[in-house]
C-alpha positions in Angstrom: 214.2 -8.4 -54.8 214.3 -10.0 -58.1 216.5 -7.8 -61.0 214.8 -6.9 -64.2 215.9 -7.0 -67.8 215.6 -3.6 -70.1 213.9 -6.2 -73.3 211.6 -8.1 -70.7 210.5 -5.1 -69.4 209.9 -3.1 -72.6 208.4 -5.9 -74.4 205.9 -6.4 -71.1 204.6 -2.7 -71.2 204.6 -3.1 -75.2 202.2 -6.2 -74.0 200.0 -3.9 -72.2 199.5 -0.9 -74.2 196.8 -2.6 -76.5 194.7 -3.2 -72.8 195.6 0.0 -71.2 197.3 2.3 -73.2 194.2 4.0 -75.0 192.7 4.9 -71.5 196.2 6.4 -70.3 196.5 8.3 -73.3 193.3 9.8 -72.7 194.0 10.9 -68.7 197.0 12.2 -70.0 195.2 14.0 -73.2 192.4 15.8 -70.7 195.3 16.6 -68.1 197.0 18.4 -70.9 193.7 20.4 -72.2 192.9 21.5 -68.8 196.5 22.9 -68.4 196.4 24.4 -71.6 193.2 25.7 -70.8 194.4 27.6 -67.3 197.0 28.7 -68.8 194.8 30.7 -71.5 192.5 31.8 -69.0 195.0 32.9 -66.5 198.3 33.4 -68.0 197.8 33.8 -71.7 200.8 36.4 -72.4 203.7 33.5 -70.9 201.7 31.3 -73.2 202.3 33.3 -76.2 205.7 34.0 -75.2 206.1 30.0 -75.1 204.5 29.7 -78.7 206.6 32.1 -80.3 210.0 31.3 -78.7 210.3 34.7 -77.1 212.4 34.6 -73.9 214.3 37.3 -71.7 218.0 36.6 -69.9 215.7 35.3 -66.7 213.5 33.0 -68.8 214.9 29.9 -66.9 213.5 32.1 -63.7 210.3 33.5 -65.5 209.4 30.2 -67.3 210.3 27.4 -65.0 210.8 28.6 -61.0 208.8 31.8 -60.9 205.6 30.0 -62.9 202.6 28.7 -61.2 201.8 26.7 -64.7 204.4 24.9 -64.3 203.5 23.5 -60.8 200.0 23.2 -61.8 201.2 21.2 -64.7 203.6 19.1 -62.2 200.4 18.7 -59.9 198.0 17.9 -62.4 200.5 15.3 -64.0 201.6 13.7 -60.9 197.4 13.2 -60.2 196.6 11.9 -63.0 199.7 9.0 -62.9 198.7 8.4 -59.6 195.2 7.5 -60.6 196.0 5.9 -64.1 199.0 3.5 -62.0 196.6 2.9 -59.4 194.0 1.7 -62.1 196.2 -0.6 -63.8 197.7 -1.8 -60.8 194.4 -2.9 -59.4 193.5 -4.2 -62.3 196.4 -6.7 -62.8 196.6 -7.1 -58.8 192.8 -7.4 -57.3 193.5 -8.5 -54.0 195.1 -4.9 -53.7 192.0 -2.8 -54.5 190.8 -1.7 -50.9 194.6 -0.9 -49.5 195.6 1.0 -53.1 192.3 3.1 -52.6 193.6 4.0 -49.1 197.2 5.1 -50.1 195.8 6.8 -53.1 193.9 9.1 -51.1 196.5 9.5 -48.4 199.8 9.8 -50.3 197.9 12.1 -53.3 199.6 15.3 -51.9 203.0 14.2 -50.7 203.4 12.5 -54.0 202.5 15.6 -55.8 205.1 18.2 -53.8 207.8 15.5 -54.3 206.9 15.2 -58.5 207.1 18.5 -58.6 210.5 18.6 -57.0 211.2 15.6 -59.5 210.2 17.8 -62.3 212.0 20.5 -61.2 215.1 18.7 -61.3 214.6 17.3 -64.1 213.7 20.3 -66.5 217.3 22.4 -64.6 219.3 19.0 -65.6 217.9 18.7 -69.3 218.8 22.2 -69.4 222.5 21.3 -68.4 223.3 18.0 -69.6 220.3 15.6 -70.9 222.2 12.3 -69.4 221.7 13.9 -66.0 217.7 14.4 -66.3 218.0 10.6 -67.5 219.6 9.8 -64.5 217.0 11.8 -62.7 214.5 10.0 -64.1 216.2 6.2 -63.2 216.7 7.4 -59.9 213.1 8.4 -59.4 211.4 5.9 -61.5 209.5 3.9 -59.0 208.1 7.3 -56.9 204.4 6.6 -58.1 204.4 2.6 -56.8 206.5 3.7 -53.8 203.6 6.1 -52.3 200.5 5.2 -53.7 201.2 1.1 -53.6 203.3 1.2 -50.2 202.3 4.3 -48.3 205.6 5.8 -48.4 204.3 9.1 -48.1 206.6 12.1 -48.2 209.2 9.4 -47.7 208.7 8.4 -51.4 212.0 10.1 -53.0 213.8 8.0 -50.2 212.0 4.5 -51.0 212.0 5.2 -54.9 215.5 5.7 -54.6 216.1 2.3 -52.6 213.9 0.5 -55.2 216.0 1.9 -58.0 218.9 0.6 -56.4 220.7 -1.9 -58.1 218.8 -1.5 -61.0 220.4 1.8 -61.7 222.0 1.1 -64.9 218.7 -0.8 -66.2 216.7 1.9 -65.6 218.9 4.1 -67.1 218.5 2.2 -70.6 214.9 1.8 -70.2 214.6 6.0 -70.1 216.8 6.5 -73.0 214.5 4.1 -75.0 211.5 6.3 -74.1 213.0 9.5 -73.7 215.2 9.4 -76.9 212.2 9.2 -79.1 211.1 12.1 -77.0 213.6 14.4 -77.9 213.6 13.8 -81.7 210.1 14.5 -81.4 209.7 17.6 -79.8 212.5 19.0 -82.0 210.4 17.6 -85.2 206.9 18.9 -83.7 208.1 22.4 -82.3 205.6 24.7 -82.0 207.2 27.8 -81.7 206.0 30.3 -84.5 206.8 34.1 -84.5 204.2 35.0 -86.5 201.8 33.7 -83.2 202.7 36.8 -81.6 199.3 38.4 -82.7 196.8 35.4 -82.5 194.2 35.5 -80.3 194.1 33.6 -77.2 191.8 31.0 -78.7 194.3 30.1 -81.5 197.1 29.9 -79.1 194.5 27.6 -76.8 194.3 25.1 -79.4 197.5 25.5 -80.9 199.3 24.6 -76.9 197.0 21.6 -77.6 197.6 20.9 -80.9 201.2 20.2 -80.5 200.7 17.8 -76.9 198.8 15.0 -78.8 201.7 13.6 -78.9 203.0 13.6 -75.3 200.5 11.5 -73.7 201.8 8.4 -76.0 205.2 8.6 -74.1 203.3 9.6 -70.5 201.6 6.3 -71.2 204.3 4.1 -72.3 206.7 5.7 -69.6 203.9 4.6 -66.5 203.5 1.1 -68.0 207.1 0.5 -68.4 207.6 1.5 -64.6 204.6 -0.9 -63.7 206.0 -3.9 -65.1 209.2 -2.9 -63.8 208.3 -2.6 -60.1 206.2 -6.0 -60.4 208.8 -7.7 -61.7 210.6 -6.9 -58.3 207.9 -8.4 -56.4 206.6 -11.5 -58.8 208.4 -14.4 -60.4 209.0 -14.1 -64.2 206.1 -16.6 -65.2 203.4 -14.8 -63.4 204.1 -11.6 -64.7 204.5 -12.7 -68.8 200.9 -14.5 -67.9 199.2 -11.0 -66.3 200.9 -9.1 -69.0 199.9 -11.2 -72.8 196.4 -12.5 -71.1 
């Protein structure tokens, strides 16, 4: 397998943002809005206790492993990548339609147990030590290509890691470039407000998605960056710079 560079490959998913990235960025917006919405509807005091920062000594067992939003999140999230990588992938790789429409449909449920496992991971790592969840993330880059381009099924953590191989450190600097940015925003755009303690459910509805606009931008950047990453291991340089400025 070809290696990659951490400039070719940013520069390639900056190249396809303009074709793509609005269309991401809207899966990613709706996936949000209909987890915020659940969450209102079915758990709307742990989303008020998530709005106004309130947490008890178990909150890393009451807000992450004991809470079905956050594997409906995982699920919902992992879904919509699938189908948005699956899209582009198509797109840029036609003959593949018919067989990526097949493992789509078959690896849709292994590859959302194992992202949930994945976010799992990474959320008790970011907790502990954020160059661990980035190393998390390198390790697992190529989970989405790895069961919905070649069937790996619930294999996919196993072939993802074998694709990162290699290309650990790489990966590594491509993450901090996108997850970096992440931080400093989520720090700059936190939404945590006391005084939400007696809104009403509505306000803390649209306040949840009030402060995700932002996410989906680095959802979308993240997927195309591991696109032209995992082509770049199966396509010569000149072929890819031609599918990706066209």
């Amino acid at each position: 397998m070809r290696a990659f560079r951490v400039f070719d490959v940013i520069g390639g998913a900056l190249g396809l943002l303009p074709r793509f990235g609005p269309g991401i960025y809207a899966d990613y917006l709706a996936a949000g809005i209909v987890v915020s919405t659940l969450g209102a509807l079915f758990a709307p005091e742990d989303l008020r206790n998530a709005l106004t920062g309130t947490v008890g000594d178990d909150w890393i067992w009451t807000r992450i492993l004991a809470n079905p939003m956050f594997y409906v999140s995982g699920a919902v999230h992992a879904a919509v990548t699938a189908a948005a990588f699956a899209r582009v992938y198509t797109t840029l790789e036609p003959q593949t339609g018919a067989d990526i429409a097949a493992t789509f449909r078959a690896g849709l449920l292994p590859l959302c147990g194992l992202s949930i496992l994945v976010d799992l991971a990474f959320n008790l790592a970011f907790l502990v030590f954020f160059l661990a969840a980035v190393l998390i993330a390198a390790l697992t880059s190529f989970l989405v290509p790895a069961v919905v381009v070649e069937n790996a099924g619930w294999q996919g953590l196993a072939r993802a890691a074998t694709l990162a191989r290699g290309h650990l450190l790489r990966l590594v600097g491509i993450w901090l470039a996108i997850l970096v940015p992440w931080v400093v925003l989520l720090i700059w755009n936190d939404p945590r407000d006391p005084s939400l303690a007696d809104a009403s459910v509505t306000t803390l509805w649209l306040t949840d998605i009030l402060s995700g606009i932002f996410a989906p931008l680095f959802s979308a950047f993240s997927l195309l960056c591991v696109l032209v990453a995992y082509r770049s291991l199966h396509h010569d340089q000149d072929r890819r710079l031609e599918d990706t400025f066209r």
